[in-house]
N, C-alpha and C positions, 0 to 999 in steps of 0.2 A: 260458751268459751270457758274453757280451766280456767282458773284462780291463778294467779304469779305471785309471787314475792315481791319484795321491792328489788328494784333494779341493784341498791348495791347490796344487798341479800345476794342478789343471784350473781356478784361481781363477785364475792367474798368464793360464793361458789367452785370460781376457777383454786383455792387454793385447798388442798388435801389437809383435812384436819388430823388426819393418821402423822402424816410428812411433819406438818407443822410440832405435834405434842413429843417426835420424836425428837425436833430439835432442841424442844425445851429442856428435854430429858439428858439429850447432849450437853448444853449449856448452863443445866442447874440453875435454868432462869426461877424458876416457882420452889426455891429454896427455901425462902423465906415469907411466902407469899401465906396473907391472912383474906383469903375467900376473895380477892382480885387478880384474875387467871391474868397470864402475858395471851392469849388468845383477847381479853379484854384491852387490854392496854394498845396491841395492834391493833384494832378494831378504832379505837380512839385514835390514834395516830394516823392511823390512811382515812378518818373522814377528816382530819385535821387538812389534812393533803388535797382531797376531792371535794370537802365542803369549803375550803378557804377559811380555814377558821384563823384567826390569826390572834390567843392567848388561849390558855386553859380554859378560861370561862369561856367561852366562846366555843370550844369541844365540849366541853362538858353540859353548857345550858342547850348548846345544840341537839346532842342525843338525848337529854332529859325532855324536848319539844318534843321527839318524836316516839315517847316512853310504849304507846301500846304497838309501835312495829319494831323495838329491838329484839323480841325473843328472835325473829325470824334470822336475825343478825349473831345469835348464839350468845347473846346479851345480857342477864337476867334484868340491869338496871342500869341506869349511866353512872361513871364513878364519882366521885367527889374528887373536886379540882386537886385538893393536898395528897388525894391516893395516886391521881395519874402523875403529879409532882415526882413523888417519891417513887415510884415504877421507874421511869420516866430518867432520873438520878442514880437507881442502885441497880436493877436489871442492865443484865451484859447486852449492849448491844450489836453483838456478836451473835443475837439469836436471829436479829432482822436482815444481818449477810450472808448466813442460811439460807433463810426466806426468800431473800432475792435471786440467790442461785439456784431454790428449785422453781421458781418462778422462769425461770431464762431457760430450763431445759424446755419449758411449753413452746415458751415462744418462739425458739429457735423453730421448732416444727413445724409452726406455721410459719416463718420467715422460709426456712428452708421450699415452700412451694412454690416461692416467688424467683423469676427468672434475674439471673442477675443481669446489670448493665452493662457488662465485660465480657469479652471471649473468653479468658480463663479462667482457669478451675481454682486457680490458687485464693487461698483464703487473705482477703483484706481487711486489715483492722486499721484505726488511726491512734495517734496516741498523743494525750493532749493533757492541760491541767488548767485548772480555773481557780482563781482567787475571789471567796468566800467573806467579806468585809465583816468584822465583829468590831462591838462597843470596848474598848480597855479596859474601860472601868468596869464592864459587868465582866467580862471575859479575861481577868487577868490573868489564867492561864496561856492563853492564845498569843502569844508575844510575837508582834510583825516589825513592827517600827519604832519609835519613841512615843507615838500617841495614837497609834492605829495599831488596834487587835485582827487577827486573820486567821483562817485555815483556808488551807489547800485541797482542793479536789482533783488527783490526777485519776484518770477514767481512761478505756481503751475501748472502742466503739467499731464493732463488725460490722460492717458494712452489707451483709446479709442481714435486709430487714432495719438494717441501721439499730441495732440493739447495745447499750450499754456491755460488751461482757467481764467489763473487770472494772474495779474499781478503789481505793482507797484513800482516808482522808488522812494529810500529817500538818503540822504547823506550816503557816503560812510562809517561814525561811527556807523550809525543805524545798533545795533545789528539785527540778522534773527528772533531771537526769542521774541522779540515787535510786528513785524509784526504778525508773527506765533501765536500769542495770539489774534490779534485782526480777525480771520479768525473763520466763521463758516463754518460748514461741516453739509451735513447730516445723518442722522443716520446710520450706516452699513456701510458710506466709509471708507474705506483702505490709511491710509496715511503712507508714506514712506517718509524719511527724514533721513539725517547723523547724526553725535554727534554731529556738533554746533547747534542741536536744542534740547541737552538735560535737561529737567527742568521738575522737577517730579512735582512742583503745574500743570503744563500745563497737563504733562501725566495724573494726577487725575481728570481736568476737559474735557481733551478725554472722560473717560474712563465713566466721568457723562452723559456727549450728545450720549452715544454707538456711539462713533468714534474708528475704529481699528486703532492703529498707529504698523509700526514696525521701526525698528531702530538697530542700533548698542551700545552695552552697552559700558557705560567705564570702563575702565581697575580699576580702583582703587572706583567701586558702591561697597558700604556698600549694605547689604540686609539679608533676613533669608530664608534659602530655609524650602519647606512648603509640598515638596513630588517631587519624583524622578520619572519622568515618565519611560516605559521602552522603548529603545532604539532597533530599526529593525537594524537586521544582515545582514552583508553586505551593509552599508549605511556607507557614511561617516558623520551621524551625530554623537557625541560624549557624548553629554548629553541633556537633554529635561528635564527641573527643572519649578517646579510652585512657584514661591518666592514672597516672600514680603518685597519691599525696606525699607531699615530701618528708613528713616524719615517718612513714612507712616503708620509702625507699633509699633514704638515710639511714633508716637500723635495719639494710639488709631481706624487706618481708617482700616477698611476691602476692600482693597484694593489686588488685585494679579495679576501676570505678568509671564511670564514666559519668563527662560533666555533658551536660545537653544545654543549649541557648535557644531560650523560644523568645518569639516575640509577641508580646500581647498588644493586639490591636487595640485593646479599650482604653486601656489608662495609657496604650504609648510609650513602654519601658518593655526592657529586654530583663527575663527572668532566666535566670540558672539552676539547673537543677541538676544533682549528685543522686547516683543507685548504687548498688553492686551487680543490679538484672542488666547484663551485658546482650540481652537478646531480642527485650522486647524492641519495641518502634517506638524511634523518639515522641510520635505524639502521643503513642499510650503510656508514656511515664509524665507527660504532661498531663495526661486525662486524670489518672491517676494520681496526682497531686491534688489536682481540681477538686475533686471527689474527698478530699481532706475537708474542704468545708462544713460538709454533715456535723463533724464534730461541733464547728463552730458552733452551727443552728440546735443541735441538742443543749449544748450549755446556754445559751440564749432562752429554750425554751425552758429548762429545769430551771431556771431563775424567772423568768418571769408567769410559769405557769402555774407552779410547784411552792410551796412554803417552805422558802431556805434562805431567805434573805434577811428573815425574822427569826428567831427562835422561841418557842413556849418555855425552855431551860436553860439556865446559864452554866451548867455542870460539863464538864468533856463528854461523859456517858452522857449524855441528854442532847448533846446536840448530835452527837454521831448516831445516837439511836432516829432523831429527826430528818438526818442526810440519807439515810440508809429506805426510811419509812417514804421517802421524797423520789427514791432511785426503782422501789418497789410502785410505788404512782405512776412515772413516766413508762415500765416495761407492761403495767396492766392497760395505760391509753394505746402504748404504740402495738397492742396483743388486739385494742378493739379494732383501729384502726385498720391492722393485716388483715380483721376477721372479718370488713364489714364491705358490704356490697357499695355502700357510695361513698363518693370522693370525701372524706373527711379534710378537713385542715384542723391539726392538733389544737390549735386555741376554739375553734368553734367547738371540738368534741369536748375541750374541758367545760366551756362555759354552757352548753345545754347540759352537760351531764352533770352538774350540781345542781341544777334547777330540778331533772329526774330523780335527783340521788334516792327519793323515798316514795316514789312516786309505782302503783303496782302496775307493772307494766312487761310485756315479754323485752327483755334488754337485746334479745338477738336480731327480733323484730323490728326495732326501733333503730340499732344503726346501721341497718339496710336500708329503713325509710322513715328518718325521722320524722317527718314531715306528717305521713299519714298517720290519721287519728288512728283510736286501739277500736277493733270491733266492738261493738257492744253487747254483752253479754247476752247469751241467749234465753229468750220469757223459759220459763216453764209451767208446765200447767200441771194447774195442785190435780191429783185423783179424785173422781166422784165417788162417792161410798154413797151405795145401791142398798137400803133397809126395806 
């Protein structure tokens, strides 16, 4: 049997150290840099993420344990807590949102082989945001409330492959729908999103770029219905109306939307839902909402999978270099995950894959069958030397 590296040796593998150095060079991250690469510093930061370390000492005594398998890791040595501190605080973390976007063109390519769950072609993304809880006191930059510190995580998540593809972190006041505004889409995508993103100027410059959005109405939209679609038997949809909001058709806009009433059998309440796709089938704008959930379950999983609910820095740069190194973790599980022959469930692949992390093993081998032990090496037999 060949010889392997350690598993996150050969993880690190998937990312192009050519790609990488050019970002750095983009970023003037190693500006100032006294013999501790940002190649080191990431390297510290995504075991931070995959080993659960949860303080500097804990990264740093971590890869100091494992001192004769870092060169494999392009390592010389593990850093000293105060070096990855200072990286950590003065490096742009603008070199790890690089990183993550050439990270997402891989994965797209393997997400892209997977069939999607939908008859059409049109691209689906969701669009969502998650609040981030910070100490005050340590994070007095972070201002949320009068005694609660925060940041904001709004994220936008493809539903090919369920991948993170966009993402950005602001103060935890920063409403969704600032972001939400300064986002282009292109033509034909399908965005999904809840009511705190409802703002009809926004819906009307959707509706200009033919961006699909759907959504959930509110309860108390003024509107004028404009014709009564009819309604298939035996469906629990309840109505299928083509309207036009009343601040719309008040200042003059030929504008149309259509509201949809399903009924959910589960919990026993009638749900409303607003599009501008005046074509699809009522129940595939309700499927299509449904399918909004992912996001839910990704932010659920980045928080309790991923090191973000803690921080190793109390600096801005330091924690967004931490959210960033945390977003690059999630797109390398959900890459193993596409790539591997058995059913993974995301928390089982985190928590065998730190127990692997150093472990020499073929990694491509192992999440097809983790289960089966590694072959064992094959005997070889020394030569006779005939005197």
């Amino acid at each position: 049997m060949s010889a392997v590296c350690s598993i996150f040796s050969q993880i690190l593998q998937l990312f192009s150290r050519a790609e990488f150095q050019a970002a750095v060079h983009q970023h003037k991250a190693e500006r100032h840099a006294r013999g501790f690469t940002c190649w080191g510093q990431f390297i510290a930061m995504l075991f931070c993420q995959l080993g659960r370390a949860h303080s500097l000492s804990e990264i740093t005594q971590g890869l100091a344990a494992s001192e004769g398998k870092l060169k494999h890791l392009g390592l010389s040595a593990a850093p000293a807590k105060s070096t990855l501190a200072y990286a950590n605080q003065h490096r742009p973390w603008e070199l790890y949102q690089t990183v993550f976007f050439q990270l997402l063109q891989r994965c797209r390519a393997q997400a892209g082989a997977r069939q999607s769950k939908f008859r059409f072609k049109n691209k689906l993304v969701s669009l969502d945001a998650s609040v981030i809880d910070l100490c005050l006191e340590l994070y007095d930059w972070a201002h949320f409330r009068h005694t609660k510190g925060a940041v904001k995580l709004h994220l936008l998540l493809d539903h090919d492959g369920y991948l993170p593809s966009f993402a950005v972190l602001t103060d935890g006041k920063t409403h969704e729908i600032r972001v939400a505004r300064e986002l282009r889409f292109a033509p034909g995508t399908i965005v999904v999103f809840d009511r705190g993103y409802n703002d009809y100027n926004w819906f009307e410059s959707l509706s200009h770029q033919s961006v699909w959005f759907v959504t959930r109405m509110k309860d108390k939209a003024d509107f004028v219905v404009v014709e009564d679609r009819p309604v298939p038997a035996g469906t629990n949809v309840r109505s299928d109306q083509v309207i036009s909001l009343f601040q719309h058709a008040r200042e003059g806009k030929n504008l149309f939307f259509r509201r949809i009433v399903i009924w959910d059998e589960q919990n026993q309440q009638e749900l409303v839902f607003l599009t501008n796709h005046l074509k699809f089938a009522a129940s595939t704008i309700a499927a299509i909402y449904k399918d909004r959930w992912q996001i839910e379950l990704f932010f659920k999983s980045l928080k309790q999978l991923c090191k973000i609910k803690t921080f190793v820095g109390t600096s801005p740069n330091a924690v967004k270099t931490q959210v960033w190194t945390a977003l690059i973790a999630m797109l390398l599980l959900r890459f193993l995950q596409l790539k591997a022959k058995f059913n993974w469930a995301l928390s089982n692949l985190v928590a065998l894959l730190r127990q692997q992390l150093f472990v020499h093993r073929d990694l491509w081998a192992w999440i097809d069958q983790p289960f089966q032990p590694p072959s064992p090496p094959a005997a070889q037999q020394l030569p006779l030397s005939l005197s």
